[in-house]
C-alpha positions as CSV (number, residue, x, y, z in Angstrom):
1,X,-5.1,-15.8,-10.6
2,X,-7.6,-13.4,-11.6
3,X,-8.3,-12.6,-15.4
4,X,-12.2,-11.4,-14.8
5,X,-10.1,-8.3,-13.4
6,X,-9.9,-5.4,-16.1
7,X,-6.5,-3.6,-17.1
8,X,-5.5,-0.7,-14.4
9,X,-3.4,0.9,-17.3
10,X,-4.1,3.2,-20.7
11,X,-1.6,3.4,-23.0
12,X,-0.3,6.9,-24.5
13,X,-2.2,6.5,-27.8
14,X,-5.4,6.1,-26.0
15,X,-5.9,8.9,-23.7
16,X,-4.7,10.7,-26.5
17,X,-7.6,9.3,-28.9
18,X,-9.7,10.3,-26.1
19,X,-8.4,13.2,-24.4
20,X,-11.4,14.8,-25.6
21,X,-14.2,13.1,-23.8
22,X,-16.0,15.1,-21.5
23,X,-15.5,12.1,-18.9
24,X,-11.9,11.7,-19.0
25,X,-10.2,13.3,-16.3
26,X,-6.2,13.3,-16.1
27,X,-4.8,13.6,-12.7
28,X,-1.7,15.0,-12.0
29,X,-0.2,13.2,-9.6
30,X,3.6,14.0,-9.7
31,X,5.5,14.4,-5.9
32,X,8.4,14.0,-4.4
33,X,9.0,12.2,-0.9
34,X,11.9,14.7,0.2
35,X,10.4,17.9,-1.8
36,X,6.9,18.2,-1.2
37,X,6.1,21.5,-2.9
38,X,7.3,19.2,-6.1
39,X,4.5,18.1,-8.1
40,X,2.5,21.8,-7.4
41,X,5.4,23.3,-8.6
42,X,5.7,20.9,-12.1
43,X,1.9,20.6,-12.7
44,X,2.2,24.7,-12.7
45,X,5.1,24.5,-15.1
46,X,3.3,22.3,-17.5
47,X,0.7,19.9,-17.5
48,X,-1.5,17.7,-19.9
49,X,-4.6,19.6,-20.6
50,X,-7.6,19.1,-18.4
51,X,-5.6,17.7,-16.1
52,X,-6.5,18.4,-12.1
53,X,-3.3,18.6,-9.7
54,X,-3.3,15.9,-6.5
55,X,-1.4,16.4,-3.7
56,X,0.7,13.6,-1.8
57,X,0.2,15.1,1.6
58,X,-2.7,17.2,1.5
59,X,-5.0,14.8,-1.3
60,X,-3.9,11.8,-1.2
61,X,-2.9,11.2,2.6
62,X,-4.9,11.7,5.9
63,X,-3.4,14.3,7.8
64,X,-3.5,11.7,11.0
65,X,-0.2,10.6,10.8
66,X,-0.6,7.8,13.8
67,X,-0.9,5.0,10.9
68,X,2.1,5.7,9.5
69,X,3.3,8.6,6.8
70,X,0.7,8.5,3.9
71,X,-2.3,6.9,5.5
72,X,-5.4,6.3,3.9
73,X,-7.4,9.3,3.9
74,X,-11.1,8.8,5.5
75,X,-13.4,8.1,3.3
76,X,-15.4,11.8,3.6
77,X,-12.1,13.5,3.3
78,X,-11.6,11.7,-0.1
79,X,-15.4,12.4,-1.0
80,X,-14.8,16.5,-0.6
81,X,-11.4,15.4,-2.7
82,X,-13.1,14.1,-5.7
83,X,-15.9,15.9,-6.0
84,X,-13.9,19.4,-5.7
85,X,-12.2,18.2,-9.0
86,X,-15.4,17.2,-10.3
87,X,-14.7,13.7,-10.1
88,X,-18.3,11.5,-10.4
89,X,-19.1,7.6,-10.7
90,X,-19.3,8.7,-14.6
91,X,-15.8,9.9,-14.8
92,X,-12.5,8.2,-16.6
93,X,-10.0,9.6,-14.2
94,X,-6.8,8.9,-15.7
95,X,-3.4,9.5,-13.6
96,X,-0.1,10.0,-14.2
97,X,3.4,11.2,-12.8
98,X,6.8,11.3,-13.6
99,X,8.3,8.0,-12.1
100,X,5.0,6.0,-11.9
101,X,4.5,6.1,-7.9
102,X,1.9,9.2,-6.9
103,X,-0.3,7.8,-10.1
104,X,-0.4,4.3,-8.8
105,X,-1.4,5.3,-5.3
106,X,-4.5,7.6,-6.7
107,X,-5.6,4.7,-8.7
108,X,-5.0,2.2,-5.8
109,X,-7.1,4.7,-3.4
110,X,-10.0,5.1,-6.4
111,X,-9.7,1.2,-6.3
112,X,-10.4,1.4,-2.6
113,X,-12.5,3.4,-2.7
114,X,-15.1,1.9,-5.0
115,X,-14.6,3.7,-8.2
116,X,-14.7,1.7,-11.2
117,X,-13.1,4.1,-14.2
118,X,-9.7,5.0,-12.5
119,X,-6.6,3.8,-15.0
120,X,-2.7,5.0,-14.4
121,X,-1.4,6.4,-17.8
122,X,0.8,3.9,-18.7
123,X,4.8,5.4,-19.0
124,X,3.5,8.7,-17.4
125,X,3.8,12.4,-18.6
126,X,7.1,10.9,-20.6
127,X,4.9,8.8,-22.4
128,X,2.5,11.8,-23.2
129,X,5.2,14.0,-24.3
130,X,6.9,10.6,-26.8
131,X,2.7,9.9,-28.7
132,X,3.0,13.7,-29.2
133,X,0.5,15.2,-26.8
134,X,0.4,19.0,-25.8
135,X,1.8,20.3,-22.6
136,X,-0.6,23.3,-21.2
137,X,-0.2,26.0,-18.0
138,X,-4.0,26.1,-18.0
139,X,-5.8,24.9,-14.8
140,X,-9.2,24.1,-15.8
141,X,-12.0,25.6,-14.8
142,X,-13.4,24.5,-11.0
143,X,-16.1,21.6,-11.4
144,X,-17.9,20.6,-8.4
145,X,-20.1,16.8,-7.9
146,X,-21.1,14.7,-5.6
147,X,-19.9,10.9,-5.9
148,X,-20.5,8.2,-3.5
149,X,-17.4,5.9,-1.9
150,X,-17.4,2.8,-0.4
151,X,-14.2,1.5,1.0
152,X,-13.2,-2.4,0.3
153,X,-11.6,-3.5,3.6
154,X,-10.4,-6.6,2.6
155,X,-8.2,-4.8,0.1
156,X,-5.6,-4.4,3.0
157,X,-4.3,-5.8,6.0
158,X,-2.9,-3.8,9.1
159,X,-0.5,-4.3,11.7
160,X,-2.2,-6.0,14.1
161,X,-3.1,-9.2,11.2
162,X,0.1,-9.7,9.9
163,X,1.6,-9.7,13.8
164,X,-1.3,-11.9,14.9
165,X,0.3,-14.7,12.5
166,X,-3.4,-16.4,12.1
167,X,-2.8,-16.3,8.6
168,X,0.1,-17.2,6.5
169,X,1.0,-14.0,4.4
170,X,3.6,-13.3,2.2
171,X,5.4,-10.0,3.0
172,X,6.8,-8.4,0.0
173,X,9.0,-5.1,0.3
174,X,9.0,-2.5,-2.1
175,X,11.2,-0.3,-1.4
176,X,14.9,0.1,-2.9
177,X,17.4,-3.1,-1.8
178,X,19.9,-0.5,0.3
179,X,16.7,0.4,2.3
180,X,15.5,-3.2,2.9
181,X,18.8,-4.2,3.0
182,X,19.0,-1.3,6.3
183,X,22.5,0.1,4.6
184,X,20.4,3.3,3.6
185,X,17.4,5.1,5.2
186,X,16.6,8.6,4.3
187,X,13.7,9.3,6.5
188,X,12.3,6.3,9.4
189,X,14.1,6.7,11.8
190,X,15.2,2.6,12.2
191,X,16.3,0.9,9.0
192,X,15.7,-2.5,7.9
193,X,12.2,-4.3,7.2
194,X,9.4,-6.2,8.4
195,X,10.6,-10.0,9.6
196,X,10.2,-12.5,6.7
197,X,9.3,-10.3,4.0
198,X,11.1,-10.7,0.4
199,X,12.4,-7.4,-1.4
200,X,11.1,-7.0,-4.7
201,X,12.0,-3.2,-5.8
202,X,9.2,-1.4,-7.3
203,X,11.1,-0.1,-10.0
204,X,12.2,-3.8,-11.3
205,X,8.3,-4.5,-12.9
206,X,8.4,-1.1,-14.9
207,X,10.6,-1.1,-17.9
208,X,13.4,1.7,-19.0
209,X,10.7,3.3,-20.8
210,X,8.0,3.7,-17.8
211,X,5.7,1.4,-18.9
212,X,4.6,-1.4,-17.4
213,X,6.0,-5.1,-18.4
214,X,4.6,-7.6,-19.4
215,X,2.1,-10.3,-17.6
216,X,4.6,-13.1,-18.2
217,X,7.9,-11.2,-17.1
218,X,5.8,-9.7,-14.1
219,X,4.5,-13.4,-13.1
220,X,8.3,-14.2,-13.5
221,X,9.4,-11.6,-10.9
222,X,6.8,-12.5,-8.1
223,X,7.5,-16.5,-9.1
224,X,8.5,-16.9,-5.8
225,X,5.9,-15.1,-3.7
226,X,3.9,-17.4,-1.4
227,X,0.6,-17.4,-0.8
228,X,-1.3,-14.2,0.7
229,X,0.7,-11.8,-1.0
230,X,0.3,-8.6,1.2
231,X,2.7,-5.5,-0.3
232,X,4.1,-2.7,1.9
233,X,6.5,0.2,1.1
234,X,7.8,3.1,3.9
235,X,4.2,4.7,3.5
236,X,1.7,3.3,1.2
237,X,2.8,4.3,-2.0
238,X,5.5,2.9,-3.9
239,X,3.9,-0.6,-3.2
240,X,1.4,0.5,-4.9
241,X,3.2,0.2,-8.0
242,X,3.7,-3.1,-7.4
243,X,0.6,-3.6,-6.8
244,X,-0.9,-2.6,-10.3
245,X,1.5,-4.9,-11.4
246,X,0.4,-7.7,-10.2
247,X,-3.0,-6.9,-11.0
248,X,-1.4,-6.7,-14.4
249,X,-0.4,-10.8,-14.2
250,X,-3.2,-11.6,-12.9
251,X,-2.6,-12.1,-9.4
252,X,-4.8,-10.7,-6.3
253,X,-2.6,-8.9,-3.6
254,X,-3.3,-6.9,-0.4
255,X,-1.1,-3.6,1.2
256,X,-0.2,-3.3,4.0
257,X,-1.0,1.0,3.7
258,X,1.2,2.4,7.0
259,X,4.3,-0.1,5.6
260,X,8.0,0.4,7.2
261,X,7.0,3.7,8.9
262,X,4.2,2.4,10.8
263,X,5.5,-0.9,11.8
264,X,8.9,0.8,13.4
265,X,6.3,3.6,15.8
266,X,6.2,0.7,17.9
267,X,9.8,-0.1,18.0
268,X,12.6,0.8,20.3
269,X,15.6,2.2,18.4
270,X,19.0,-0.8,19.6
C-alpha cells in the first residue's frame, strides 16, 4: 500500500473550475486500435477548449515496433512531443478520451517520464459534456517549451525479468476474457496469454458512467493479486487503466509495456 501517492484523476467539476488556468492543459487523447485516423478525426469534430490532440501511433508510441505494438517512445522523442504542445514541468496536463484507455497511457508515460502534474479526467469527454462544459473546433494556438524527462525504470519490467523467474511476479491480463481466454483475437497473430497470469478486464474497475470506482471496490477486484503485481495488455495501453486504478487503492504495480504482442514475436505459431 501506498497512500503518500497523490490522486492520478480530476473530476469533471474541477477541470471545469479551472479550465481557465493558464497551466492547465487538456490532452485529447481519443483512438481507436482498429481505426487509427479515429481520435484526429473526433478531436477535429469537437474538442474541449485548449485542448492539444495526441496521437496513439505517431505521439504516444515509438515508431520501433521490435518491442511490441505501442512501445514506449524514447525519451527525446517524447521531449520534442511535449514541448511542441507547450507542455513544461509548470504545466497541469489533464487527459482524456472517450473509453478511458489513450488518457491512461499519456498519464502513465508523463508518470514515466518524470512529470509530476499529469491527471486523467476522470469519466472522459462524457463526463465533460454531463458538468456542462463547451465543446470547441478551435485548435489553439502553437506553444513551444523546453521541459526536461527522466525515465523511472523500475516502473516496468520487460520480457526478459518476468521469463528469468528470479522474482515472483504476479501477471495480471488486461485485456477482454474472449481474448485471454484465446476464443477471440483481432490482431496478434497467436491468441491466448502469458503463462500464470490472472485476467482482470480493464473495463471491470471503471463504472457504467466512466469514472473510476472506488478504492475499496478496486482493492476488492485485485484481492487476489499476489505479490509483484506487474500489468500487461496486447500493447501497453489498456493496462494502463488498470494501472491508475490501482494507484487509486493504493497499491504499487509495474507494466509490462510490449504485453501479449511482444511476448508472442518470439513464438512459433502450433
Amino acid at each position: 500500500m501506498n497512500k503518500d501517492v497523490k490522486s492520478p484523476i480530476v473530476s469533471a467539476d474541477w477541470l471545469k473550475a479551472n479550465i481557465k488556468n493558464p497551466y492547465i492543459v487538456p490532452a485529447d487523447c481519443r483512438f481507436n486500435l482498429l481505426d487509427h485516423a479515429y481520435g484526429k478525426r473526433s478531436y477535429t469534430s469537437g474538442h474541449i477548449p485548449g485542448a492539444v490532440f495526441f496521437d496513439m501511433e505517431k505521439d504516444l508510441s515509438s515508431p520501433e515496433k521490435s518491442f511490441g505494438r505501442h512501445p514506449i517512445p524514447a525519451l527525446d522523442e517524447f521531449t520534442k512531443v511535449l514541448e511542441n504542445r507547450g507542455i513544461s514541468r509548470k504545466s497541469i496536463v489533464v487527459a482524456y478520451d472517450d473509453d478511458g484507455s489513450g488518457a491512461a497511457r499519456l498519464w502513465f508515460l508523463l508518470e514515466y517520464f518524470s512529470l509530476e502534474n499529469g491527471y486523467v479526467l476522470d469519466g472522459g469527454l462524457n463526463a465533460w459534456l454531463r458538468a456542462g462544459g463547451d465543446i470547441t473546433t478551435k485548435v489553439p494556438e502553437r506553444r513551444t517549451s523546453s521541459v526536461e524527462l527522466k525515465a523511472k525504470k523500475d516502473m516496468i519490467v520487460e520480457k526478459e525479468i518476468i521469463e528469468s523467474k528470479n522474482s515472483p511476479f504476479s501477471l495480471i491480463d488486461a485485456r477482454s476474457p474472449d481474448r485471454y481466454s484465446g476464443e477471440y483475437e483481432p490482431i496478434d497473430r497467436i491468441p491466448g496469454h502469458i503463462p500464470n497470469a490472472t485476467n482482470i478486464f480493464w473495463k471491470s474497475v471503471l463504472n457504467e458512467d466512466g469514472t473510476y470506482k472506488s478504492p475499496d471496490q478496486i482493492r476488492s477486484i485485485f484481492k487476489e493479486v499476489g505479490k509483484n503485481p506487474v500489468l500487461y495488455c496486447g500493447s501497453g495501453v489498456t493496462s494502463c487503466v488498470n494501472y491508475i486504478a490501482m494507484r487509486i487503492a493504493g497499491i504499487e504495480p509495474r507494466l509490462y509495456p510490449g504485453g501479449w504482442s511482444h511476448w508472442v514475436k518470439t513464438i512459433k505459431e502450433q
